[in-house]
C-alpha positions in Angstrom: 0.0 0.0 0.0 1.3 3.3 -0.9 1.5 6.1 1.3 0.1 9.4 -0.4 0.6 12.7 0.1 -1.4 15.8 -1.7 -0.1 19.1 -1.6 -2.2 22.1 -3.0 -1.0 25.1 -1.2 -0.1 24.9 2.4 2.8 23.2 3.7 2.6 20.6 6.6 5.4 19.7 8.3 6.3 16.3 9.4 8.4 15.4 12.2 10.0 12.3 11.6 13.5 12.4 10.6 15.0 10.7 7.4 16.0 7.0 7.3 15.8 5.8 3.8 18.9 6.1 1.2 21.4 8.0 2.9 22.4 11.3 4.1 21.4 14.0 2.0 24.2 15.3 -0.7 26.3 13.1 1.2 28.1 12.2 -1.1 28.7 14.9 -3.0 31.9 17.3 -2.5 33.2 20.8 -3.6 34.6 20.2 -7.0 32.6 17.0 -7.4 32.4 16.3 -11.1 28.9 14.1 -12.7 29.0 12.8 -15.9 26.0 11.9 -17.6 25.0 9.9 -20.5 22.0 11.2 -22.2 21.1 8.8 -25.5 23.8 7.4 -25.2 26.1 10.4 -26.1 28.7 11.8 -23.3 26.8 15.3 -22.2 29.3 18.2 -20.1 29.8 17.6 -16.5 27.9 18.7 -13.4 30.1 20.5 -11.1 29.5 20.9 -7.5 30.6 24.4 -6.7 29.7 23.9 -3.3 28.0 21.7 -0.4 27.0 21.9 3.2 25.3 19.0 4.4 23.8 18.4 8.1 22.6 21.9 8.2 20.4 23.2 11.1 17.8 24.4 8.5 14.3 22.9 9.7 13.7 20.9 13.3 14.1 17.2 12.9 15.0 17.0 9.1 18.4 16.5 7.3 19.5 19.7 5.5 22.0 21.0 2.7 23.3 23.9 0.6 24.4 23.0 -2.6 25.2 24.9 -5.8 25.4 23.5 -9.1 26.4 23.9 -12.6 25.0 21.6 -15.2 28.1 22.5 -17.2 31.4 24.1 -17.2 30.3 26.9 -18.8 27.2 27.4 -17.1 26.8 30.8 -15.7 23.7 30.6 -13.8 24.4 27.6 -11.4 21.8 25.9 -9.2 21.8 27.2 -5.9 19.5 24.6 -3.8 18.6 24.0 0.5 16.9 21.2 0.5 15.9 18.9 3.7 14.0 15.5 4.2 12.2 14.8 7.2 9.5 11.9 6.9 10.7 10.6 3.8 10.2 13.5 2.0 12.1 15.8 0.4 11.4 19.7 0.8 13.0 22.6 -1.2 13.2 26.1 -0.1 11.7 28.6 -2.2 12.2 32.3 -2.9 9.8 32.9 -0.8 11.1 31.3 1.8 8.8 29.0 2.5 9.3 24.8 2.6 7.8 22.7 -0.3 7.1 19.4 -0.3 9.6 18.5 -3.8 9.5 14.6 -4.1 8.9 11.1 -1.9 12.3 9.8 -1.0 10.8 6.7 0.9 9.4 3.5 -0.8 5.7 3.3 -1.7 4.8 6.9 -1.7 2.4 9.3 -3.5 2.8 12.5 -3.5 0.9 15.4 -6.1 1.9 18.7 -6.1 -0.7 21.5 -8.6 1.0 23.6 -10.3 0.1 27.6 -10.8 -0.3 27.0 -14.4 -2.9 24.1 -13.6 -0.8 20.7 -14.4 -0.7 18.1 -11.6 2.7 16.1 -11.1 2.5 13.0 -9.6 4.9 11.4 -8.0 4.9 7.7 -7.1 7.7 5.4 -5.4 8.6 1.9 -5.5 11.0 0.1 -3.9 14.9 0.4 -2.9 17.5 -0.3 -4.5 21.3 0.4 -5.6 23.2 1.8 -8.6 26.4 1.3 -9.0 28.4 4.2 -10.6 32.5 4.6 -10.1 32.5 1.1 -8.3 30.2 2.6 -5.4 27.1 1.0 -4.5 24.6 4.2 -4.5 21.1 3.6 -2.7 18.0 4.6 -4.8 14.6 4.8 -4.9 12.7 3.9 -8.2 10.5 6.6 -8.6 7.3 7.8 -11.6 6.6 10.9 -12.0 3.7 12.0 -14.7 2.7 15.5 -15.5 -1.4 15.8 -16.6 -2.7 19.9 -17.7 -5.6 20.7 -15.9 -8.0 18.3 -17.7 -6.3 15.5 -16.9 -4.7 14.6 -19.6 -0.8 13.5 -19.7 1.8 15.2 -20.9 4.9 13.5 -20.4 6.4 11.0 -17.7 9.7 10.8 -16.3 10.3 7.0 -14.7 14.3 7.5 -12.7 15.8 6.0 -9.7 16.3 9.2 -7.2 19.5 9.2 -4.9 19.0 10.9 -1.6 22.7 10.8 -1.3 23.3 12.7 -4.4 20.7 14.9 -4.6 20.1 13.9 -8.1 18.8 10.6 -10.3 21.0 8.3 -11.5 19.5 7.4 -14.5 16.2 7.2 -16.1 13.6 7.6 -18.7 11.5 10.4 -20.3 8.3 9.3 -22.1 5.4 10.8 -24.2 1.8 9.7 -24.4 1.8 7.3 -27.5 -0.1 9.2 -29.8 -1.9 5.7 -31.3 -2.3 4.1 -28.1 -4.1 5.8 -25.6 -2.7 4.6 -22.1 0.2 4.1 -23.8 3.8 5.5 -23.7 6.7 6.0 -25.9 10.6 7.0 -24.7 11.7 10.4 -25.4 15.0 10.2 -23.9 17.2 8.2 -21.7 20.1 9.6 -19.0 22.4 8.1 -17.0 25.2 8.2 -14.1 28.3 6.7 -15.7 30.9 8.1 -13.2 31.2 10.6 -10.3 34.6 12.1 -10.1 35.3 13.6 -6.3 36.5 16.9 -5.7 40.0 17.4 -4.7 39.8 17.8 -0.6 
């Protein structure tokens, strides 16, 4: 039985502390290098420009900074604080208020509605591991499908989510089949093929 979640506007916080996949960004450094493959083609690293984990950011929740380029030459990096408390991961926003983001736990739902009207729903299964640069990564298989406002799909993204990185390690992103109603075709595929540490 899954364990859902809906989130429309306010936030409620929970108080249990994280226990599934690892410390958050935890294994993630300064300098940190990702390298993905997206269809198969080598894309430019992600660099970790910086990370702060076990942060005192909300009560009873593991907490990080982290910033992030999705490429050498990006220029607007990806400046993140993020915390998990009751297997779920919460983002802070401009306006500084907590947001649910994703599940992190096995066998979660959780829908978050959009301004614009589309619903994304996110739905866990269960643990597992990756293994990228000979380390055994813990992940959480994970679907997430995006319907407008009358319900009809739009795209779905099926990964396996790392707590530990902060990131997926690999997945897939699908269209509705145009001549198969319920049906879905792959758009894309990504994965982790090595994570290079920074230099301490």
């Amino acid at each position: 039985m899954t364990r859902p979640i809906a989130v429309f506007a306010t936030l409620v916080a929970l108080p249990l502390f994280h226990q599934q996949g690892g410390t958050l960004a935890s294994r993630l450094s300064e300098g940190a290098q990702l390298f993905y493959f997206t269809d198969g083609r080598a894309q430019p690293p992600w660099i970790v420009d910086s990370v702060r984990s076990g942060q005192a950011l909300r009560p009873n929740a593991d907490c990080a900074s982290l910033t992030i380029r999705r490429s050498p030459s990006d220029r607007s990096p990806e400046r993140s604080r993020l915390c998990v408390s009751g297997d779920t991961l919460y983002r802070l926003q401009p306006g500084k208020d907590w947001a649910p983001s994703r599940p992190v736990g096995p066998d979660m739902t959780l829908t978050i509605v959009k301004p614009n009207g589309d619903s994304v729903l996110y739905e866990t299964g269960a643990m597992g591991e990756d293994l990228v640069s000979g380390n055994a990564i813990q992940v959480v298989s994970t679907t997430i499908t995006t319907v407008d406002a009358r319900g009809r799909p739009r795209f779905r993204v099926r990964e396996r989510y790392a707590v530990s990185l902060a990131t997926a390690t690999g997945g897939l992103i699908e269209n509705p089949d145009p001549g198969a109603a319920g049906q879905w075709v792959t758009k894309h595929n990504y994965s982790l093929k090595e994570l290079k540490p920074g230099v301490p």
